[in-house]
N, C-alpha and C positions, 0 to 999 in steps of 0.2 A: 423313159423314166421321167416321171411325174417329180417337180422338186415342189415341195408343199412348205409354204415360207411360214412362220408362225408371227402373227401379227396382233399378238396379244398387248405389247406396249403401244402399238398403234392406235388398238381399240380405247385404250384408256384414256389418248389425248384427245380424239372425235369427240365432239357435241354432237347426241342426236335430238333433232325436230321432229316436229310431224309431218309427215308426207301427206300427196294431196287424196290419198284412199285412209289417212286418220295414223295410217302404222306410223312406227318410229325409226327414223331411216339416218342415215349419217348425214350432217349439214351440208358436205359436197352434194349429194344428190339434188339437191335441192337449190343452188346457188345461180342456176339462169348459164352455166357453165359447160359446155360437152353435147355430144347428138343425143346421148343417151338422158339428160337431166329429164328431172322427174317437174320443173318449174317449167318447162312448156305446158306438161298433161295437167296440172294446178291450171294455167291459164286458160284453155281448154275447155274448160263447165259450158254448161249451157247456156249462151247469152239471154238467153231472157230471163233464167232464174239469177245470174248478176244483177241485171240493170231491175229485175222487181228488190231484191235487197239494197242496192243502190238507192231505189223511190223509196222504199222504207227507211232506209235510214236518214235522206236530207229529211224527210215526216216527220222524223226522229227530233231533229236537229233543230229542224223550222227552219231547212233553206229554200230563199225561194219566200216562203210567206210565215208569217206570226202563227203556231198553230194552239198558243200557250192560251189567248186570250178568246174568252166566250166570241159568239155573236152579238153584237150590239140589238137589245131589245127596242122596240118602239114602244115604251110605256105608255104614249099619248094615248094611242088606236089598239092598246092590249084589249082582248076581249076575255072574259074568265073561264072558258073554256081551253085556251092557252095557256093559262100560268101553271108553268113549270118549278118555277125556284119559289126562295121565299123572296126574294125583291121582286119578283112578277104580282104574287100573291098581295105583297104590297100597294102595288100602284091600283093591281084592282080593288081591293076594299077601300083605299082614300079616296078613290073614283067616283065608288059606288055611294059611301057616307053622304061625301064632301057636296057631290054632283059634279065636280069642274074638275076634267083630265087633265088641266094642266099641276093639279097639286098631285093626281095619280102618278103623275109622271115625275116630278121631284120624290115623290116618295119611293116609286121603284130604283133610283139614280141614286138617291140617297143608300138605301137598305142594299141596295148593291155595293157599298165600299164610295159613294160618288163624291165629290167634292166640286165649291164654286171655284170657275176659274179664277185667271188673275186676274183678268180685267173686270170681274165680278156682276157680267152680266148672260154670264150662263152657269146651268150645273152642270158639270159633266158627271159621266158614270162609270161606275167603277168597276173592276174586272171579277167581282166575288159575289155574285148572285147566288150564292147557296151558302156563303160561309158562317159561322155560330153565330156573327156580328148580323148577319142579314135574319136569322132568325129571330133575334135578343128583337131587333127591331120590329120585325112585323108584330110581333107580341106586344111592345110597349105602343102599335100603331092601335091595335087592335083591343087595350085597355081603356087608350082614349074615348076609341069611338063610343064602347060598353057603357064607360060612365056620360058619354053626351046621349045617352039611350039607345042607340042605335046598333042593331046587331051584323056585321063585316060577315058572318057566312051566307047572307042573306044573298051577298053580290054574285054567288055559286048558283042560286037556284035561277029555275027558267020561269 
């Protein structure tokens, strides 16, 4: 004779989780507890689709390395078949105007967000080479040039 326990006020104080196949299972299952726990077969997946979610997420995070901040342009030796952003676009048209890379290259540093240091004998550059502020500028670089007569898409052609 089968004695069939009814465990309905049981069921009511159980918290159920998700289990490691997504269903919704009682939290003892799951608690790293017992031969049967279902927190071995969770730990269990297949190690390389871990440790790839793993590399994605420190990516994620940025540990390990900076992954927030561009690559540093060389606006000296930009050539205008590289310019990408608008502070690229910048350094080449003051490049090209000016004739002298080294104002191409304040102008890219600049129109990228850049600022001089503190000891006031370098610029450095800023981390927003595309942002509205890098556009607003290339445009008031590129008014200038207009009214000293000189045309800035000119530095595009071959």
């Amino acid at each position: 004779m089968a004695y069939k326990m009814s465990n309905a006020p049981l069921q009511a104080k159980l918290e159920m989780v998700k289990g490691p196949k997504g269903e919704m299972v009682p939290e003892y299952a799951v608690d790293g507890k017992g031969s049967n726990d279902m927190a071995a077969a969770k730990m269990m997946k297949n190690p390389v689709t871990k440790m790839a979610k793993s590399m994605a997420y420190a990516s994620y995070k940025g540990i390990g390395k900076k992954v927030t901040d561009p690559p540093k342009q060389d606006y000296l030796h930009l050539k205008p078949k590289d310019a990408r952003t608008y502070a690229d676009s910048a350094a080449v048209e003051v490049t090209f105007t000016t004739g002298n890379p080294s104002m191409g290259e304040i102008a890219g540093k600049a129109a990228s967000g850049g600022k001089i240091s503190r000891d006031g004998k370098r610029f450095e550059q800023g981390r927003t080479p595309n942002s509205p502020e890098a556009k607003e500028t290339l445009q008031g670089l590129r008014n200038i040039a207009t009214k000293s007569g000189k045309n800035p898409m000119d530095a595009y052609k071959n």
